[in-house]
N, CA, C and O atoms as CSV, one atom per row, in Angstrom:
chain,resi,resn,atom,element,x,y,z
A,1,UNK,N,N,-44.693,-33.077,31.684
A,1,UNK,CA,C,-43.249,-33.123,31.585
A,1,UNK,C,C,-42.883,-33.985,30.377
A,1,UNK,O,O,-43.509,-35.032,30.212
A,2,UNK,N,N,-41.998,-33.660,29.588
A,2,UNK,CA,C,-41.667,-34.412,28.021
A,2,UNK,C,C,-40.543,-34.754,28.366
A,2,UNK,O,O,-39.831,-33.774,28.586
A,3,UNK,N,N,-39.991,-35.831,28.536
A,3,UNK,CA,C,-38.320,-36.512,28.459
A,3,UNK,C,C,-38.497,-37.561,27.236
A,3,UNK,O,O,-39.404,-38.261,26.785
A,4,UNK,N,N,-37.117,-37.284,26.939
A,4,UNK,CA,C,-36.960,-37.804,25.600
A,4,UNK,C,C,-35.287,-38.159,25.703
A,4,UNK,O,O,-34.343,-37.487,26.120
A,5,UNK,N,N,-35.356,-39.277,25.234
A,5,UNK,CA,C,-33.898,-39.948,25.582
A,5,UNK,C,C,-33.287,-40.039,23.878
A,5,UNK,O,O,-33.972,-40.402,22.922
A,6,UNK,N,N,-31.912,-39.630,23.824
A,6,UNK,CA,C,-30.818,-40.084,22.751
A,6,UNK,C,C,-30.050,-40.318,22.569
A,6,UNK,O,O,-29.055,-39.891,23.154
A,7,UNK,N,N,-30.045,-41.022,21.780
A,7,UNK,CA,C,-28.495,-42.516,21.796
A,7,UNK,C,C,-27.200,-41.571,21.416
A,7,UNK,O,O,-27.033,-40.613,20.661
A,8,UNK,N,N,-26.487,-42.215,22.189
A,8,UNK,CA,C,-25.160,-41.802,21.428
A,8,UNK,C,C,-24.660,-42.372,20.237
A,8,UNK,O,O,-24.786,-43.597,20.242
A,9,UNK,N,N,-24.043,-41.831,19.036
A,9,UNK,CA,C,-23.740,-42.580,17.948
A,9,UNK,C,C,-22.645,-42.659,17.768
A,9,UNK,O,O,-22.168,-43.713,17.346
A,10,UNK,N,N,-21.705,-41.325,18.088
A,10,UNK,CA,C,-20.238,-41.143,17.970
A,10,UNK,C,C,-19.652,-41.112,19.299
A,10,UNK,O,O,-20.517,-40.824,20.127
A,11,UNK,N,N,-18.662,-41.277,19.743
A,11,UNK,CA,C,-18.102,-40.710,20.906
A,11,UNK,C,C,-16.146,-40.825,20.612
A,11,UNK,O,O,-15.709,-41.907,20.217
A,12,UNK,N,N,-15.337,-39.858,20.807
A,12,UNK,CA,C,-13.807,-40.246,20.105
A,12,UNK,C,C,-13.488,-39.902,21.931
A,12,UNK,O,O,-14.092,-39.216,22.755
A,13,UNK,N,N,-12.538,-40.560,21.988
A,13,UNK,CA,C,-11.679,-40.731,23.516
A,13,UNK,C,C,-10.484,-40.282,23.475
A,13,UNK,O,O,-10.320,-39.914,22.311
A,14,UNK,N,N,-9.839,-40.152,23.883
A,14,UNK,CA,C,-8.183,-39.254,24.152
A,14,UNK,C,C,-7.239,-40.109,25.630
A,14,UNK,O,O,-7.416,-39.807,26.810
A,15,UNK,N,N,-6.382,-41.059,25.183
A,15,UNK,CA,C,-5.936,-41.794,26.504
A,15,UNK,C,C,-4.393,-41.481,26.366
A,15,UNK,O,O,-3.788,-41.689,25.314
A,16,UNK,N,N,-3.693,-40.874,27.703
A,16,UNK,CA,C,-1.799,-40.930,27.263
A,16,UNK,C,C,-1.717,-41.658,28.729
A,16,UNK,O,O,-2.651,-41.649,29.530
A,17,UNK,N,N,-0.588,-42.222,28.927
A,17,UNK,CA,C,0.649,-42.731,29.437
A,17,UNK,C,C,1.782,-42.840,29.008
A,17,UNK,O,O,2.224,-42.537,27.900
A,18,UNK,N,N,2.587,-43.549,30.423
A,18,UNK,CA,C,4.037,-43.551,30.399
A,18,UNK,C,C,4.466,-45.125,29.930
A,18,UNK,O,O,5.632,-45.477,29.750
A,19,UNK,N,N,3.809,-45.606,29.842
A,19,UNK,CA,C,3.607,-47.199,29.504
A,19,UNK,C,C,2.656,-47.652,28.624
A,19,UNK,O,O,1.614,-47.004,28.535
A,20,UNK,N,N,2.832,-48.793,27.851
A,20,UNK,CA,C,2.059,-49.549,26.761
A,20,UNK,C,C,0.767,-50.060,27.629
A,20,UNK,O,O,-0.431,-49.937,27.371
A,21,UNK,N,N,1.527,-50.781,28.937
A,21,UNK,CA,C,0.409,-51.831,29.391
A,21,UNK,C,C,-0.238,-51.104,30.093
A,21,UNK,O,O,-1.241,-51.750,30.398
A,22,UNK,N,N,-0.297,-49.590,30.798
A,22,UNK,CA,C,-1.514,-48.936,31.157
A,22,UNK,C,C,-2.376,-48.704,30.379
A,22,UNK,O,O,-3.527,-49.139,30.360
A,23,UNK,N,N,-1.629,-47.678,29.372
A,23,UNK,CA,C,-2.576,-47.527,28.533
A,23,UNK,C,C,-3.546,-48.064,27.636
A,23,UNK,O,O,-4.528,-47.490,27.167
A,24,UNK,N,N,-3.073,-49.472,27.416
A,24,UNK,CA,C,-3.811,-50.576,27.164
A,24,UNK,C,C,-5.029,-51.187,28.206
A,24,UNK,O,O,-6.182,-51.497,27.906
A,25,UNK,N,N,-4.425,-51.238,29.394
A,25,UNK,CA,C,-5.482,-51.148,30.373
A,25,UNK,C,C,-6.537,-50.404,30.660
A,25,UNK,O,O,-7.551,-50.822,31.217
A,26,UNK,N,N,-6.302,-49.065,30.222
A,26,UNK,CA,C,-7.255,-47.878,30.304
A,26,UNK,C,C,-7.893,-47.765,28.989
A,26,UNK,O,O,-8.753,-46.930,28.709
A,27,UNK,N,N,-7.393,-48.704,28.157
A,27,UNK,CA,C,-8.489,-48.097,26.815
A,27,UNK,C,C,-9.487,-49.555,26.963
A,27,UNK,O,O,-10.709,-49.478,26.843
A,28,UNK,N,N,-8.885,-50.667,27.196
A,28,UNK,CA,C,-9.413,-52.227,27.663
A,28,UNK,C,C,-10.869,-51.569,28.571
A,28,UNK,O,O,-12.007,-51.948,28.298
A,29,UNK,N,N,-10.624,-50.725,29.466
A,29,UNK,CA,C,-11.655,-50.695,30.609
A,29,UNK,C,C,-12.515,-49.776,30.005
A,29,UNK,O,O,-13.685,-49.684,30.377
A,30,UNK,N,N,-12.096,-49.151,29.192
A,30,UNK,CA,C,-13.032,-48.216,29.236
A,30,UNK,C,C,-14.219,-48.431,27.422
A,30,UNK,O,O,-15.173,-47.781,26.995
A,31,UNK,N,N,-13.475,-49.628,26.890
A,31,UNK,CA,C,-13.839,-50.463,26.110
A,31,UNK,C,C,-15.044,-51.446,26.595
A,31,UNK,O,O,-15.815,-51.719,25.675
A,32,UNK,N,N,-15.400,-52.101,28.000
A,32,UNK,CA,C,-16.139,-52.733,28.555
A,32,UNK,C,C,-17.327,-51.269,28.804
A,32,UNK,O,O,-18.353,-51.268,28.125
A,33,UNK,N,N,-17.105,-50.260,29.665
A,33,UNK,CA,C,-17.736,-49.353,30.116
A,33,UNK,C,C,-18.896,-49.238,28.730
A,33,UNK,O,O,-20.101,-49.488,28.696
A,34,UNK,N,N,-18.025,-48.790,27.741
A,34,UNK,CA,C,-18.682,-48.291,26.721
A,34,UNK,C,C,-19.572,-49.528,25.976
A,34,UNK,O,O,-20.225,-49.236,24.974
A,35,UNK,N,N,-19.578,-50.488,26.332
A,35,UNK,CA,C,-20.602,-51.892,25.630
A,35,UNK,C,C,-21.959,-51.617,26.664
A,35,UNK,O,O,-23.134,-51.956,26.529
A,36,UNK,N,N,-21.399,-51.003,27.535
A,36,UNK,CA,C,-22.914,-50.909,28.562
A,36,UNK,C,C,-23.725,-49.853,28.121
A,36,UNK,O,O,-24.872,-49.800,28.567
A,37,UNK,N,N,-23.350,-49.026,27.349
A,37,UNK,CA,C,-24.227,-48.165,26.390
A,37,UNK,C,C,-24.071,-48.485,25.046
A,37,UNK,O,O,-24.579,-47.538,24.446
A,38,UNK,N,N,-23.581,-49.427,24.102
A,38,UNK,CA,C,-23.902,-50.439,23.297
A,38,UNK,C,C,-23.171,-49.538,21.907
A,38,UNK,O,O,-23.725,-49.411,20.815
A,39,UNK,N,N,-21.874,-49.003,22.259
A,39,UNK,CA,C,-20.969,-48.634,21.367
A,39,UNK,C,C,-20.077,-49.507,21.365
A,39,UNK,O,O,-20.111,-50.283,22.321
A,40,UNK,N,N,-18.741,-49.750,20.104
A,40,UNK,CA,C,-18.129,-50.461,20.192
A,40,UNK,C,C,-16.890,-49.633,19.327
A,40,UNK,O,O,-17.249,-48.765,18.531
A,41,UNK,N,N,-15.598,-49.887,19.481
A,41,UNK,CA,C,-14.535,-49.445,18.751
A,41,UNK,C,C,-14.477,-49.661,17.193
A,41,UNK,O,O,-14.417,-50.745,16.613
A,42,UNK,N,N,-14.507,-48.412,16.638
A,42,UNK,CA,C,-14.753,-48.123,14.958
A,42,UNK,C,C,-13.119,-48.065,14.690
A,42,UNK,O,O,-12.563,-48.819,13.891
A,43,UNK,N,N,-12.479,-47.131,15.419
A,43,UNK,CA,C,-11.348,-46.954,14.531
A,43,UNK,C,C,-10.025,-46.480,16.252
A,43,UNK,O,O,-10.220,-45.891,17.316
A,44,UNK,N,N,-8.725,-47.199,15.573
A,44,UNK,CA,C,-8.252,-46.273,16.598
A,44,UNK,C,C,-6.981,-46.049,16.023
A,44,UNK,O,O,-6.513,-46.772,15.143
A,45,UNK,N,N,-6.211,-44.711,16.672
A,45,UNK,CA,C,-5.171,-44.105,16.402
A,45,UNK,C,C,-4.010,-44.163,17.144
A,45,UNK,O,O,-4.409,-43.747,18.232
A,46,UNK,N,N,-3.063,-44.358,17.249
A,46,UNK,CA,C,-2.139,-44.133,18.580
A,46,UNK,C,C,-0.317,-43.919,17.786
A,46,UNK,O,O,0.153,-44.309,16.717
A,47,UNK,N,N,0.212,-43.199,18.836
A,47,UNK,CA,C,1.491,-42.515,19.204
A,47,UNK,C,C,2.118,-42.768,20.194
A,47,UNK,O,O,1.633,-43.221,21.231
A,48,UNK,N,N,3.885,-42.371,19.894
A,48,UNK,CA,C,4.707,-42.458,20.674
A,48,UNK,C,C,5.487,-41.407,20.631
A,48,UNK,O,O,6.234,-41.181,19.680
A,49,UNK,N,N,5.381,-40.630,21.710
A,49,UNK,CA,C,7.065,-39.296,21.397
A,49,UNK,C,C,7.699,-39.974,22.388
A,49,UNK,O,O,7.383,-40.976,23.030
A,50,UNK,N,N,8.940,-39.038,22.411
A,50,UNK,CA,C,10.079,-38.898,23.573
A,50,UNK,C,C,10.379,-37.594,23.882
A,50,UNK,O,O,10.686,-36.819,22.976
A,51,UNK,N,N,10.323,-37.142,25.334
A,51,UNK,CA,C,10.924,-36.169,25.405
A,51,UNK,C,C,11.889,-36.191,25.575
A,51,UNK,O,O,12.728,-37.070,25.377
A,52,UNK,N,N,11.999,-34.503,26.273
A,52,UNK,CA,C,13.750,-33.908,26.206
A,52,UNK,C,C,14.526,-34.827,26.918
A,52,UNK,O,O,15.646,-35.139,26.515
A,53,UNK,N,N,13.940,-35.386,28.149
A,53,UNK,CA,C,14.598,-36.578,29.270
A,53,UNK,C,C,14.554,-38.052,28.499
A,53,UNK,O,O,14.513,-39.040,29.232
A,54,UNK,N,N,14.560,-38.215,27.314
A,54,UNK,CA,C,14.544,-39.750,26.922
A,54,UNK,C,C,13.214,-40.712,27.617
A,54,UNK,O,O,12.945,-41.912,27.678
A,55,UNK,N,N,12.864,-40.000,27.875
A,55,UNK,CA,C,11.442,-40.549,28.756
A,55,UNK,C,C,10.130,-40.712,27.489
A,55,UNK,O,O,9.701,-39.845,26.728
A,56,UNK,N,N,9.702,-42.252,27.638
A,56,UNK,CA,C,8.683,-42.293,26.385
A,56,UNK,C,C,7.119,-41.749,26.795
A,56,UNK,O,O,6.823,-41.859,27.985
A,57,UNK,N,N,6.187,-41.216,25.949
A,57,UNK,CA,C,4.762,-40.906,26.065
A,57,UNK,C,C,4.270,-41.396,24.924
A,57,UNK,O,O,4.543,-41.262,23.731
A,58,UNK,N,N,3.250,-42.173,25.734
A,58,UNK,CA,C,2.443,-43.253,24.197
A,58,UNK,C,C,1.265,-42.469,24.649
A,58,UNK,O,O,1.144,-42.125,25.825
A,59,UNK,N,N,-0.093,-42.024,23.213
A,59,UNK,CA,C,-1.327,-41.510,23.243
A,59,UNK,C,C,-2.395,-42.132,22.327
A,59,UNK,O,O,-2.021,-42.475,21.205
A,60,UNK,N,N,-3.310,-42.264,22.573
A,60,UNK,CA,C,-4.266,-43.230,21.907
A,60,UNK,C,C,-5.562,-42.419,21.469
A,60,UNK,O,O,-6.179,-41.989,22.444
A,61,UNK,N,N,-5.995,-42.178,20.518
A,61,UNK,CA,C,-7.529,-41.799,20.677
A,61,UNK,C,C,-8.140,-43.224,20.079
A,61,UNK,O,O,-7.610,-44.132,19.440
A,62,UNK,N,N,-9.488,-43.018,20.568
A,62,UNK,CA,C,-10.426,-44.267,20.511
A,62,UNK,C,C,-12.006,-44.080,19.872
A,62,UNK,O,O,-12.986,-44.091,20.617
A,63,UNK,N,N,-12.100,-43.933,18.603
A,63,UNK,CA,C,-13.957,-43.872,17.764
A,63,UNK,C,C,-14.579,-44.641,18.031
A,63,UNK,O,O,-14.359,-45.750,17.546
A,64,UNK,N,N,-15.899,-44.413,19.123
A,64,UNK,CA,C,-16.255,-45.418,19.613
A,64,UNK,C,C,-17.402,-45.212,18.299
A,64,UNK,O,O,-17.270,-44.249,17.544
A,65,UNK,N,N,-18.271,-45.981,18.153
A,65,UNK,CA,C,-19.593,-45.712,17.100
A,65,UNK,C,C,-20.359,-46.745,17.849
A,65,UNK,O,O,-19.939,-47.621,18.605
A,66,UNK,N,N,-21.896,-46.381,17.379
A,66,UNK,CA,C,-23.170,-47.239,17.958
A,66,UNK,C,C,-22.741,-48.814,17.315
A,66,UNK,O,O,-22.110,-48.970,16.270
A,67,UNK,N,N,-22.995,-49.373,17.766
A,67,UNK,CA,C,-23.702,-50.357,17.394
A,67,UNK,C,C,-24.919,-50.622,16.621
A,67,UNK,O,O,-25.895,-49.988,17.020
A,68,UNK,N,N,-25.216,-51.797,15.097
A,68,UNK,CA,C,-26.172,-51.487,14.866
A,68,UNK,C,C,-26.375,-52.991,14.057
A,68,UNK,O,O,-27.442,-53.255,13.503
């Protein structure tokens, strides 16, 4: 039997909410998650619309890259 293990090098994330401080929370947690496979945040992007109801949506993507 041949197993053969490989690192992840890239990984990009996609996070929305209705709020700053969730979504901050959910990129925070999932920022710890990702140190346990020994990536760390390269770059990040984020947005705000409004819809038709005046109601805000904030969206985040997140480049995680290896560590090295």
């Amino acid at each position: 039997m041949n197993f053969q293990l490989d690192l992840i090098e890239d990984k990009i994330e996609f996070y929305e909410a209705y709020d700053l401080k969730t979504l901050e929370k959910n990129i925070q947690m999932q920022i710890e998650n990702n140190k346990a496979i020994l990536l760390s945040v390269h770059h990040v992007s984020h947005q705000m619309s409004v819809d038709e109801n005046g109601r805000k949506h904030y969206s985040a993507v997140v480049h995680f890259k290896a560590k090295r």
